[in-house]
DRENPA-3360 file (N, C-alpha, C; in nm, 2 decimals, always signed):
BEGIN
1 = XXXXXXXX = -2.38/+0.55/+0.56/-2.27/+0.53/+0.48/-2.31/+0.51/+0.33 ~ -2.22/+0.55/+0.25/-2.25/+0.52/+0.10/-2.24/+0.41/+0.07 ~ -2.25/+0.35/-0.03/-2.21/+0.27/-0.14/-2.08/+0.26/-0.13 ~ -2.01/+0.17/-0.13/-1.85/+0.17/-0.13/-1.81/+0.09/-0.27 ~ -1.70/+0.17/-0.35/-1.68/+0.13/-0.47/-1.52/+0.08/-0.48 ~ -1.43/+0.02/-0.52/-1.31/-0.01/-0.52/-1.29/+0.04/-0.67 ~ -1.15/+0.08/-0.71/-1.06/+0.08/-0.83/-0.92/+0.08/-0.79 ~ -0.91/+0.00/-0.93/-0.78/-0.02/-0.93/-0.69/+0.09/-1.01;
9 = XXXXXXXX = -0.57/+0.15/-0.95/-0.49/+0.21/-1.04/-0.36/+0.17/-1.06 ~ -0.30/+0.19/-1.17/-0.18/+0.17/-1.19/-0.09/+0.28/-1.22 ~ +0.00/+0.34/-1.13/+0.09/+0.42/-1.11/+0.21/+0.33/-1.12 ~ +0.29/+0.30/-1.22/+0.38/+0.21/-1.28/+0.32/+0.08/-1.28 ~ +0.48/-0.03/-1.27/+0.40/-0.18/-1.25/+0.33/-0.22/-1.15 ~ +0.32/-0.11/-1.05/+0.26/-0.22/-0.93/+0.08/-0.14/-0.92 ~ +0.01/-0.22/-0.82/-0.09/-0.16/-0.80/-0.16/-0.05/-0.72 ~ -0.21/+0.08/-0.70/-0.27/+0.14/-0.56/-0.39/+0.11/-0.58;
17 = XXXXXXXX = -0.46/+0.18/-0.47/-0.62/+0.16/-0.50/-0.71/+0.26/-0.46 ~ -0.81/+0.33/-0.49/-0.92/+0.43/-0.48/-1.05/+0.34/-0.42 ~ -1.07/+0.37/-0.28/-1.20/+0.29/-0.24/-1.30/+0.48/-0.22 ~ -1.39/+0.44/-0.32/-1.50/+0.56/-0.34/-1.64/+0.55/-0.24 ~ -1.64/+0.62/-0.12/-1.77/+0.63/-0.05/-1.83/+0.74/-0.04 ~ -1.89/+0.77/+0.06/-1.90/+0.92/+0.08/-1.79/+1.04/+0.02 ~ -1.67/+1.00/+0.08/-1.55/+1.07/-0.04/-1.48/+0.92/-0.05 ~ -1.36/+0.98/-0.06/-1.32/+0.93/-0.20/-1.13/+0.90/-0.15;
25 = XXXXXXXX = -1.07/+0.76/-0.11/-0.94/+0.79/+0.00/-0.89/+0.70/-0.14 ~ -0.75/+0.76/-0.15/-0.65/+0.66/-0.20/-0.57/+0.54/-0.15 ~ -0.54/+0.45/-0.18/-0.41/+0.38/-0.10/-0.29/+0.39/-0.21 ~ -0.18/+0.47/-0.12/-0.08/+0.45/-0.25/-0.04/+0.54/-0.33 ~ +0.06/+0.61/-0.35/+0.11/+0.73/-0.43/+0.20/+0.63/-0.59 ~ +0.22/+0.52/-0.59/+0.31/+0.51/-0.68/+0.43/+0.52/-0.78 ~ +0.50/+0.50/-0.83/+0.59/+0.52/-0.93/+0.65/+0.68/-0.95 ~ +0.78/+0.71/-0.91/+0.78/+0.88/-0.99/+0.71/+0.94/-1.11;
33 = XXXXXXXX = +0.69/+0.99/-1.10/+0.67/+1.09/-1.27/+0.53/+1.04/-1.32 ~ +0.44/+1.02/-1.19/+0.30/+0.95/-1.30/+0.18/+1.01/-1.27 ~ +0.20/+1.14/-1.26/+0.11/+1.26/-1.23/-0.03/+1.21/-1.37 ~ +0.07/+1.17/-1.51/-0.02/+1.20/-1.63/-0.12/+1.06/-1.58 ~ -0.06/+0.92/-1.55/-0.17/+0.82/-1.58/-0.26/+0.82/-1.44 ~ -0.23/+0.90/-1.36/-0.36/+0.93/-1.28/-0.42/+1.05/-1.29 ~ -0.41/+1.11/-1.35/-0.51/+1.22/-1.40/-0.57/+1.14/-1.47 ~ -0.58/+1.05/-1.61/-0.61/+0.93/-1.70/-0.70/+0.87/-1.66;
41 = XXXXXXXX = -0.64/+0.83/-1.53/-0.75/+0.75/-1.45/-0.87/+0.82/-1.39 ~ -0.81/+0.89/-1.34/-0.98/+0.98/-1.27/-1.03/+1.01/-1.36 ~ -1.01/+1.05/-1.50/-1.10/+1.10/-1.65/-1.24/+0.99/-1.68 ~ -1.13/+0.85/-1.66/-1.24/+0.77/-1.66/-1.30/+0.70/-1.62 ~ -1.28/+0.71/-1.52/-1.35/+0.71/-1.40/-1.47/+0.81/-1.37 ~ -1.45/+0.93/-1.44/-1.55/+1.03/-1.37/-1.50/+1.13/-1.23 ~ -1.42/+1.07/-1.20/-1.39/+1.17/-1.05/-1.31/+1.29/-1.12 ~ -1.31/+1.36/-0.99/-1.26/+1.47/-0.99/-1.16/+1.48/-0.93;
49 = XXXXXXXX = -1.04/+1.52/-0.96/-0.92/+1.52/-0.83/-0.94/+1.58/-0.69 ~ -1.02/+1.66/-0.72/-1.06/+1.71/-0.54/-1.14/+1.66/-0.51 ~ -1.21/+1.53/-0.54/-1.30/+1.46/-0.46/-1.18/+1.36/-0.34 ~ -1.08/+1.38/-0.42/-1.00/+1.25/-0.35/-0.95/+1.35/-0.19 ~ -1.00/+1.27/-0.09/-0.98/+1.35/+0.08/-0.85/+1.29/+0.13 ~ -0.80/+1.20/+0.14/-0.68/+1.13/+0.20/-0.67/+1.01/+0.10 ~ -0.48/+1.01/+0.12/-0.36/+0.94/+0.03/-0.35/+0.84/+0.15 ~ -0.35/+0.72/+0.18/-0.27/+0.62/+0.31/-0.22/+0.59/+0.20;
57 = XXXXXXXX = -0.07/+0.59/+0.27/+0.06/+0.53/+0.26/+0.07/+0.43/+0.30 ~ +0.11/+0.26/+0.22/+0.11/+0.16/+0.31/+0.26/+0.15/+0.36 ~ +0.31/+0.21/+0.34/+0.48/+0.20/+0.40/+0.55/+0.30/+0.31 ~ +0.68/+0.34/+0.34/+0.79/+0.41/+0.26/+0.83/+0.41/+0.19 ~ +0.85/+0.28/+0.12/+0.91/+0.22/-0.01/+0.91/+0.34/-0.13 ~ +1.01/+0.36/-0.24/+0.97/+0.43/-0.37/+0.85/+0.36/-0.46 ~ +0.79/+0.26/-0.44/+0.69/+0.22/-0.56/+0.56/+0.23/-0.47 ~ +0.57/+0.31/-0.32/+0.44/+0.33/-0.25/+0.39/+0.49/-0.25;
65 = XXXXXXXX = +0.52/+0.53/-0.26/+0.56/+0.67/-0.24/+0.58/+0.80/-0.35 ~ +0.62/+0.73/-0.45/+0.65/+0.80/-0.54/+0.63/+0.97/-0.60 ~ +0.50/+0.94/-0.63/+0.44/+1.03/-0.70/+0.31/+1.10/-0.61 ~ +0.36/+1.08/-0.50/+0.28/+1.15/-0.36/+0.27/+1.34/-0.37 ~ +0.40/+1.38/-0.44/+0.43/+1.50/-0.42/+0.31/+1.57/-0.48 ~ +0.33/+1.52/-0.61/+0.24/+1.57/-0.73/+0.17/+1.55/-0.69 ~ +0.03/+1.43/-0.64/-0.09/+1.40/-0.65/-0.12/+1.46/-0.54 ~ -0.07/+1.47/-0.42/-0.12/+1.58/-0.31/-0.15/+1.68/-0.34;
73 = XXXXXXXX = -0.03/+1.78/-0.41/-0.06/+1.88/-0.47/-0.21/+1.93/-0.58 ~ -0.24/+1.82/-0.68/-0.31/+1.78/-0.77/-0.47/+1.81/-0.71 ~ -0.44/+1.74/-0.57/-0.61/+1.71/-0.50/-0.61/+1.76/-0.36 ~ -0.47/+1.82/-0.30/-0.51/+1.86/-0.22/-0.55/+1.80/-0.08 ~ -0.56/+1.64/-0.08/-0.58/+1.56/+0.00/-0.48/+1.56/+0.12 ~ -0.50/+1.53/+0.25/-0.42/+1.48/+0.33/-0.33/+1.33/+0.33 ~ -0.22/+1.38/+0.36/-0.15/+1.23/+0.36/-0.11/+1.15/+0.47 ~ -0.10/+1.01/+0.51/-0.12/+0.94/+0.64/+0.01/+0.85/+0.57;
81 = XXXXXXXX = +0.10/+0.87/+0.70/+0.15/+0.75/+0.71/+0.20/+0.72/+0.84 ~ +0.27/+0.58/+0.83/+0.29/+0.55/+1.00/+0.42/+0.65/+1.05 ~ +0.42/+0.71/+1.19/+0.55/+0.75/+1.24/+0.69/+0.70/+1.20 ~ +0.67/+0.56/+1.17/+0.84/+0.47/+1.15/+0.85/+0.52/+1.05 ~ +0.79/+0.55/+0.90/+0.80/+0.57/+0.79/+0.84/+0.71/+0.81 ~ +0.77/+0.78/+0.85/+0.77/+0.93/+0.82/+0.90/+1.03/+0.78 ~ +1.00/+0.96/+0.85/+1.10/+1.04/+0.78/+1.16/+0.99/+0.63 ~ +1.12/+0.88/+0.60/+1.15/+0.84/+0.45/+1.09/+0.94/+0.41;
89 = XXXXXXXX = +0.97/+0.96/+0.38/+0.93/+1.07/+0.28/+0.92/+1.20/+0.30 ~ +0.97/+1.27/+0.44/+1.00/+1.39/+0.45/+1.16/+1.41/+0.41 ~ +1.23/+1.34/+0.44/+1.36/+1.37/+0.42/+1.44/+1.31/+0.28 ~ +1.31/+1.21/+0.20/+1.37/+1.15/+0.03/+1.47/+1.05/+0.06 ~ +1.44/+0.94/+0.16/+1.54/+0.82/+0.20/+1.46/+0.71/+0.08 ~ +1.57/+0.66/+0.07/+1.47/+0.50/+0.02/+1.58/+0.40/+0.04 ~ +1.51/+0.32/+0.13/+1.58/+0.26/+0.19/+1.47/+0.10/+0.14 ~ +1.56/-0.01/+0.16/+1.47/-0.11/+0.15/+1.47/-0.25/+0.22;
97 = XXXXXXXX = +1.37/-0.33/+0.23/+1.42/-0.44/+0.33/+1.48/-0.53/+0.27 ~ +1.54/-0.62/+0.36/+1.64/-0.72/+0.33/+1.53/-0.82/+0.30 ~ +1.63/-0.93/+0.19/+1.52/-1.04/+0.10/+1.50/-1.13/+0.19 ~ +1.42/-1.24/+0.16/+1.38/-1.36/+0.27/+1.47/-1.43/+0.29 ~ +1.49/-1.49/+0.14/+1.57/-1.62/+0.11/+1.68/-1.60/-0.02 ~ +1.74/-1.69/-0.01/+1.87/-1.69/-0.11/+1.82/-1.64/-0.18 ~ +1.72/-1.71/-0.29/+1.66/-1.71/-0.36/+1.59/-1.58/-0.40 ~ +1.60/-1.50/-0.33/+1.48/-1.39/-0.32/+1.62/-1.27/-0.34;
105 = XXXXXXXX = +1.71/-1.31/-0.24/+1.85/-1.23/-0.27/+1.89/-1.18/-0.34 ~ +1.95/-1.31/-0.46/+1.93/-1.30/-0.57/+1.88/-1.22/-0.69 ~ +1.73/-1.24/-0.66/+1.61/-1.17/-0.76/+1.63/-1.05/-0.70 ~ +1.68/-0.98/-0.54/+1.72/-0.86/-0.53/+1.85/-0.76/-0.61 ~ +1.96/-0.86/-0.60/+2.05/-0.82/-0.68/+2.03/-0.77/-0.82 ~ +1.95/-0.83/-0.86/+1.89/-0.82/-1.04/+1.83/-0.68/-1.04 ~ +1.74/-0.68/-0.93/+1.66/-0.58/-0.98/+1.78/-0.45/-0.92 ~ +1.82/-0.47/-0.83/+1.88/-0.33/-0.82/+2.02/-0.28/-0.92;
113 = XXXXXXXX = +2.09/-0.43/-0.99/+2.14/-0.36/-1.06/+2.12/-0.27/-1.18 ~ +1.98/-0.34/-1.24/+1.91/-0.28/-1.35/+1.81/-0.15/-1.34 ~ +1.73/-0.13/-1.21/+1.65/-0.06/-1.19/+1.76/+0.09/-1.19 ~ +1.70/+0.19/-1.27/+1.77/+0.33/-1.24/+1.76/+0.36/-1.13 ~ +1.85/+0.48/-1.07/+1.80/+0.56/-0.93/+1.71/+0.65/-0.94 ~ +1.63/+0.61/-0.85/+1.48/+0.69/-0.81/+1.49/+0.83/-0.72 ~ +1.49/+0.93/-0.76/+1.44/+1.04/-0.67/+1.29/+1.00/-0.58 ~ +1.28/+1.10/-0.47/+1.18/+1.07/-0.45/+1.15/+1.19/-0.39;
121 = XXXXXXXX = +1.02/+1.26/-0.40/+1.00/+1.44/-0.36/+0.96/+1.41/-0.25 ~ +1.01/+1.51/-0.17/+0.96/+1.50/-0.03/+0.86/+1.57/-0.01 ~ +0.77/+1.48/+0.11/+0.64/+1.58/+0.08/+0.62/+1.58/+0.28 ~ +0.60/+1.65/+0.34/+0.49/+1.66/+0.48/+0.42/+1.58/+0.49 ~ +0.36/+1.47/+0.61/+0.32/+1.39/+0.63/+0.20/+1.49/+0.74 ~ +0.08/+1.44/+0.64/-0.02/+1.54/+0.72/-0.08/+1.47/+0.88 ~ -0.14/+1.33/+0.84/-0.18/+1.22/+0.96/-0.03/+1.17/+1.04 ~ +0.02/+1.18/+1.11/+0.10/+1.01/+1.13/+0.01/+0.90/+1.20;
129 = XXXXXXXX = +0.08/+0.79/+1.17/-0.02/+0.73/+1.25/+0.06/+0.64/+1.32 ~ -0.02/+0.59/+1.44/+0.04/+0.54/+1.53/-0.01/+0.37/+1.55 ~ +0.06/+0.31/+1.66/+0.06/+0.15/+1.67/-0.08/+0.14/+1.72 ~ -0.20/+0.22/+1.64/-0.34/+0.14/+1.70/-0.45/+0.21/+1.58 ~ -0.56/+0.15/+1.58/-0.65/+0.14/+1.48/-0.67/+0.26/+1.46 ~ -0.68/+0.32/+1.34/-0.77/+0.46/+1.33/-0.84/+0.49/+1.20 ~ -0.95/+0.57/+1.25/-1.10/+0.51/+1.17/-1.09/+0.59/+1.04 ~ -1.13/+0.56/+0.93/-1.15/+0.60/+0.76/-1.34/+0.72/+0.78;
137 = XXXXXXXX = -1.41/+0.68/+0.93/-1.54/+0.70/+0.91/-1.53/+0.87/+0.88 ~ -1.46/+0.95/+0.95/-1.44/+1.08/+0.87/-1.46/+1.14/+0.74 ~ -1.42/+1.03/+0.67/-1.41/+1.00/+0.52/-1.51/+0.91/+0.44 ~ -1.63/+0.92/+0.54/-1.72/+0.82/+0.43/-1.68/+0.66/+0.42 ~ -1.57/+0.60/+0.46/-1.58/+0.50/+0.44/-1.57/+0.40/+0.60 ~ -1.66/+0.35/+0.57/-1.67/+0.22/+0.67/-1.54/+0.09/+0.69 ~ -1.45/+0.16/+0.76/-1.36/+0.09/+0.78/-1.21/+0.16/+0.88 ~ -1.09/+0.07/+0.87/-1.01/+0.17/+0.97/-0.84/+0.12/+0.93;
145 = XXXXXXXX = -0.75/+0.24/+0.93/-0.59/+0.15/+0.92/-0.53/+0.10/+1.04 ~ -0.49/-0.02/+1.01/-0.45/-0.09/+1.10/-0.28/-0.10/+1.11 ~ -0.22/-0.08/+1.20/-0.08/-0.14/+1.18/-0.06/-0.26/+1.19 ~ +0.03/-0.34/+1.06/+0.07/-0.43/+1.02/+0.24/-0.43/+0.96 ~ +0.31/-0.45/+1.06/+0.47/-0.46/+1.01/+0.51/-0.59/+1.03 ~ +0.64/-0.55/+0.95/+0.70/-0.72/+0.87/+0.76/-0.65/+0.75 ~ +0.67/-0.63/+0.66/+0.78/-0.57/+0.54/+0.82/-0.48/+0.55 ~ +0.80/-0.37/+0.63/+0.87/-0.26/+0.69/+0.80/-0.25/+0.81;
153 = XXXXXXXX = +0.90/-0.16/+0.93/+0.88/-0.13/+1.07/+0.69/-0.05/+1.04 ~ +0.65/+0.02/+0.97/+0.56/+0.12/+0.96/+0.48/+0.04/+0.87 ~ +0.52/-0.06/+0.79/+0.37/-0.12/+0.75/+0.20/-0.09/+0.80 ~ +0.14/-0.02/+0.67/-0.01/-0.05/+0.73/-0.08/-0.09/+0.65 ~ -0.20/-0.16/+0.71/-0.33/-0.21/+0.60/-0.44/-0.10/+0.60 ~ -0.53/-0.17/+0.48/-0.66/-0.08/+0.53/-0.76/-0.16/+0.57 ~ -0.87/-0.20/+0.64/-0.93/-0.34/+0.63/-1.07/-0.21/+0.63 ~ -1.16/-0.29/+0.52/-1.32/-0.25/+0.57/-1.40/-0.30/+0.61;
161 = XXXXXXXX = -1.50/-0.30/+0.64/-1.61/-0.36/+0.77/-1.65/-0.47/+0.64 ~ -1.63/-0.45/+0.53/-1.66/-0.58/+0.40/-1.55/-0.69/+0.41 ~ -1.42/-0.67/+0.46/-1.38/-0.75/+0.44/-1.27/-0.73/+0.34 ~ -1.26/-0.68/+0.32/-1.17/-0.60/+0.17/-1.02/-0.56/+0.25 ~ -0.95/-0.60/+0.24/-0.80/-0.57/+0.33/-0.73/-0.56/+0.18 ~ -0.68/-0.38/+0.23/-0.57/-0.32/+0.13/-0.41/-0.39/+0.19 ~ -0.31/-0.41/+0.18/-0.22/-0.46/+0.23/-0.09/-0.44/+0.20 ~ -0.10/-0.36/+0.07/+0.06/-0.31/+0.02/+0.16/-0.42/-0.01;
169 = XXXXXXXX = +0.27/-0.43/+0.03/+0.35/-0.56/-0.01/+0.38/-0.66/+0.13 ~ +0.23/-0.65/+0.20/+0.25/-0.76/+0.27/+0.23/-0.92/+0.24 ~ +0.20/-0.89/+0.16/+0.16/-1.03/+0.02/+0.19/-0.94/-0.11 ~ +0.23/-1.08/-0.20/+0.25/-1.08/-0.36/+0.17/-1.15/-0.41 ~ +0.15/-1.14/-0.48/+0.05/-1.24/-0.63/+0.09/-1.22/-0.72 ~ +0.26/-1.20/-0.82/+0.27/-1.14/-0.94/+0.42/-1.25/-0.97 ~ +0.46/-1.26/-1.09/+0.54/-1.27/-1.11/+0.69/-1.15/-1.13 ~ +0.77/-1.13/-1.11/+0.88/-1.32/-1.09/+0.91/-1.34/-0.95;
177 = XXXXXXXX = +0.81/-1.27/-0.87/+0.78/-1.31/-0.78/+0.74/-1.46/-0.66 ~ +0.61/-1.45/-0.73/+0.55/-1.60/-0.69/+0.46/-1.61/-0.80 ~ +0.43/-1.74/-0.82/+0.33/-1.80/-0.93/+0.18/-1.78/-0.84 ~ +0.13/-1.79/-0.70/+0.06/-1.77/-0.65/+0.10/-1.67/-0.49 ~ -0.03/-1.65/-0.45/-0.07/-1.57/-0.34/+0.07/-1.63/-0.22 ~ +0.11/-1.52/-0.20/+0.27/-1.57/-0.07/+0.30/-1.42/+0.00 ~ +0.36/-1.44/+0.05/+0.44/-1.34/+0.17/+0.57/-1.28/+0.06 ~ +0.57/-1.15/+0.07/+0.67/-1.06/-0.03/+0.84/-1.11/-0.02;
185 = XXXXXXXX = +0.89/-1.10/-0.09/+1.03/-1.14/-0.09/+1.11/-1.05/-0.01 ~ +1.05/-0.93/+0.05/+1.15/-0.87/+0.12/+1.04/-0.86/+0.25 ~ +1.12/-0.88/+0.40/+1.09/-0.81/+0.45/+1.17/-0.76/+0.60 ~ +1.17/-0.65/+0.70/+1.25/-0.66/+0.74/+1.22/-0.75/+0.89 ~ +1.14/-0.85/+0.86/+1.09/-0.91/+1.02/+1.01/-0.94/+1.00 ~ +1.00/-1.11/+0.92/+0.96/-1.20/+0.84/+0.78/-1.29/+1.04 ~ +0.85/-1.28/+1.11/+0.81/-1.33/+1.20/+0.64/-1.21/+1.26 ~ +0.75/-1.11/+1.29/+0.61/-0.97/+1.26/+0.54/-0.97/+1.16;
193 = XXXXXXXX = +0.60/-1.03/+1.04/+0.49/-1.01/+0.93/+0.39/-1.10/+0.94 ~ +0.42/-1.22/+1.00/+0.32/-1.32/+1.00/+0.23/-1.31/+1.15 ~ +0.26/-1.22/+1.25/+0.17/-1.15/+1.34/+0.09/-1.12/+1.27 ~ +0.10/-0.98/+1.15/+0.03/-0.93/+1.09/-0.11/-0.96/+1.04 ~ -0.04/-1.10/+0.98/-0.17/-1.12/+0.92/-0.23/-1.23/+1.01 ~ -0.16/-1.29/+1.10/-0.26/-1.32/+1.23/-0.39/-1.21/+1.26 ~ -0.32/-1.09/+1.28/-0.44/-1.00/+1.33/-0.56/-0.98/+1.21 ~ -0.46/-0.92/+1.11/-0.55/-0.93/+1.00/-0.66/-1.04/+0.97;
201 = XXXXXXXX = -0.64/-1.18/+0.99/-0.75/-1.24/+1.00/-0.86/-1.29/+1.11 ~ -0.83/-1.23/+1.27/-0.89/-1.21/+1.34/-1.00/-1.08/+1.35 ~ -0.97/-1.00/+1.23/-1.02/-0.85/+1.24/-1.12/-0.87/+1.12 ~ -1.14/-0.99/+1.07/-1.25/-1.02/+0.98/-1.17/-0.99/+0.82 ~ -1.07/-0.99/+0.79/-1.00/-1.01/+0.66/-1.09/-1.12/+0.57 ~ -1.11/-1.10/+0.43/-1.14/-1.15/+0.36/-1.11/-1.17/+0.26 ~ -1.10/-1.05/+0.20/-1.03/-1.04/+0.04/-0.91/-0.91/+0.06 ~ -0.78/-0.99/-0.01/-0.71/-0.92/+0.01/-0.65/-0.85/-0.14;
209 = XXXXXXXX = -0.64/-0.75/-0.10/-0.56/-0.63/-0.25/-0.40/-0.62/-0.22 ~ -0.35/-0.69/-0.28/-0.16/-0.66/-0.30/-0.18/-0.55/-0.35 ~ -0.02/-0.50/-0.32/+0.01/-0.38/-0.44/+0.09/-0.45/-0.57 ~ +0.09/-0.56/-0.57/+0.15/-0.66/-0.65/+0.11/-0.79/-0.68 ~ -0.03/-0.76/-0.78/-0.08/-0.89/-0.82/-0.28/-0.91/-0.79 ~ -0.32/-0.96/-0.83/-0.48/-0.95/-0.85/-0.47/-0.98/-0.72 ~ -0.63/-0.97/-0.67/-0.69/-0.94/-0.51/-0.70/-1.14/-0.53 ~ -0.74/-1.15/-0.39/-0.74/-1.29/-0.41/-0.77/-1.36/-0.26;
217 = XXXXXXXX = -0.84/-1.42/-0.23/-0.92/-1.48/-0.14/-0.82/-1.51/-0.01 ~ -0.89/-1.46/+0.15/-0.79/-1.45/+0.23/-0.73/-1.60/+0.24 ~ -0.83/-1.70/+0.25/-0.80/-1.87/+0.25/-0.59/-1.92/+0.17 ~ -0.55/-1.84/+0.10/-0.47/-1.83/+0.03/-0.37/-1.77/+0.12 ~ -0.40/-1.65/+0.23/-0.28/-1.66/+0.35/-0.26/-1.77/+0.44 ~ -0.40/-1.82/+0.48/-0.45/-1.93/+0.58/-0.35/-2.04/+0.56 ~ -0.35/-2.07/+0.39/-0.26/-2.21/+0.36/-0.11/-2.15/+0.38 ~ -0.07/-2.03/+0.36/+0.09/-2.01/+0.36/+0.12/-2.00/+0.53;
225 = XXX = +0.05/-1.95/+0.58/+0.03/-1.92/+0.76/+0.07/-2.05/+0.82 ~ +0.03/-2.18/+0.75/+0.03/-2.33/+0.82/+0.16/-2.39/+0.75 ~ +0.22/-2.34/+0.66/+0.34/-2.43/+0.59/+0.44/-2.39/+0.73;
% end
């Protein structure tokens, strides 16, 4: 196996990620309409859009999904997501989970009355994937996706044999969110999500990557896992 490299991209406000080995897998389509700042990004980076071999989807959501159409297109890569998901992005649903808490409610109401409505292109789902581990090694990289729901029925992670767990919005680290490392304000099965990362830390989790907020030491689920 190669050298394994992480980057971070930003396809709107939130985060995906490029883990670079033998080839080269994305996590994460992002934001509509942001074909231009990941072309940007691979400029300087050095890559080439057709090095990139497969898109994982960590779930359905519009800020996971977005800009899938175009960047498939772009590179050509295969796209993976779980079966529960699958018809969100074949059929252009965006659907979202319910908040935790009052509190979280609330901060839902805000954003949807302000956020515009999002199209979202439908694109073919080339992998589905199903309720059990399946391997990245095809792809140069040493590691495998794992199903992980709670913030949505199809949630997945990516975990590598380093310890590096991609996670989507199974955790936050951003404001106006949380001031530190927590469990997302929405999810649709708060109790499954905390299986989740049960397994996740039986599977050698270490450092985790939100799609929302800097990567940050697994120890940081450990303390919210015990409250």
């Amino acid at each position: 196996m190669a050298d394994i490299r992480i980057h971070t991209l930003k396809l709107g406000p939130y985060r995906g990620y490029l883990i670079q080995g033998d080839k080269t897998v994305m996590i994460d389509g992002g934001f509509p309409e942001r074909a231009k700042d990941f072309l940007d990004a691979l400029d300087k980076l050095s890559l080439r859009p057709d090095e990139i071999k497969l898109i994982v989807l960590t779930h359905g959501h519009r800020d996971r999904i977005g800009s899938v159409r175009i960047i498939k297109n772009i590179t050509g890569a295969k796209v993976a997501l779980h079966r529960e998901e699958r018809e969100r992005l074949e059929n252009s649903l965006k659907p979202e989970p319910p908040a935790v808490t009052i509190r979280e409610r609330f901060l839902a109401g805000v954003m949807k009355r302000f956020l515009p409505p999002i199209d979202i292109p439908a694109v073919e789902v080339d992998i589905v994937l199903e309720d059990r581990a399946f391997s990245l090694a095809e792809y140069g990289i040493p590691g495998r996706i794992l199903p992980t729901p709670g913030h949505s029925r199809g949630s997945v992670s990516v975990l590598l044999e380093t310890g590096d767990a991609f996670v989507g919005n199974l955790a936050m680290n951003a404001l106006p969110f949380h001031l530190r490392p927590g469990f997302p304000i929405f999810a649709d099965d708060i109790e499954q999500l905390r299986e989740s990362w049960k397994l996740l830390l039986s599977e050698g989790a270490k450092t985790v990557y939100p799609a929302q907020g800097r990567p940050f030491p697994i120890n940081a689920i450990r303390k919210v896992l015990r409250q």
